[in-house]
C-alpha positions, -999 to 999 in steps of 0.1 A, spaced: -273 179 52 -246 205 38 -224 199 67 -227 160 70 -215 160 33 -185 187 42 -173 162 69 -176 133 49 -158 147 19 -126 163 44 -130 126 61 -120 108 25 -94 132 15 -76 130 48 -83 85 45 -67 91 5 -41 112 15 -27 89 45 -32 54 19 -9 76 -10 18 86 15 21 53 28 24 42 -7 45 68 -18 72 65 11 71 24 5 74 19 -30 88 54 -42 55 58 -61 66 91 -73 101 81 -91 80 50 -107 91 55 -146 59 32 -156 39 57 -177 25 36 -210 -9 24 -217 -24 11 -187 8 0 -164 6 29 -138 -32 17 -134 -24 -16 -132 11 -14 -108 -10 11 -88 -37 -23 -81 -4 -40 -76 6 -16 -49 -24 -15 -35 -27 -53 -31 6 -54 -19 7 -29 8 -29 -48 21 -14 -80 24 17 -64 45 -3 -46 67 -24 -77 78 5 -93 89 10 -94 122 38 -119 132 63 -90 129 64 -61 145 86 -37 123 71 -11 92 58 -18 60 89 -11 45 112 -37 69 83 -61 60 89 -57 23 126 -63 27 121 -92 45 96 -103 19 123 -100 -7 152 -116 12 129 -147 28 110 -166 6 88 -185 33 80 -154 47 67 -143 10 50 -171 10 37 -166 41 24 -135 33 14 -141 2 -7 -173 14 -19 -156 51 -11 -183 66 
């Protein structure tokens, strides 16, 4: 049972740390200068919902970050993404 848990607990930290370095290289988590109340909770369930909706698109083939560009630059394709249609 001891080593069942051991796997399962290096499995999560190695599934956390890939989901913060994807954030952290996409929206410069670490530079983010929200620190009051509850905004770095709440931005971080932004960034989280965010990054979700960009990585189930699939009409374009380029990185999260092109993707987020684009996003910003083309509203249809926001809305696109934002609608998954």
């Amino acid at each position: 049972m001891h080593s069942v848990l051991v796997v399962l607990y290096v499995h999560i930290g190695a599934l956390k740390t890939v989901c913060t370095g994807t954030l952290d290289v996409t929206f410069n988590e670490d530079y983010s200068r929200i620190r009051k109340d509850n905004g770095p909770e709440n931005f971080a369930v932004l960034r989280h919902i965010a990054l979700s909706l960009l990585k189930q698109d699939s009409s374009h083939k380029t990185g999260i970050a092109n993707k987020r560009l684009k996003a910003a630059l083309d509203q249809d394709y926001l809305y696109k993404i934002l609608t998954m249609q």
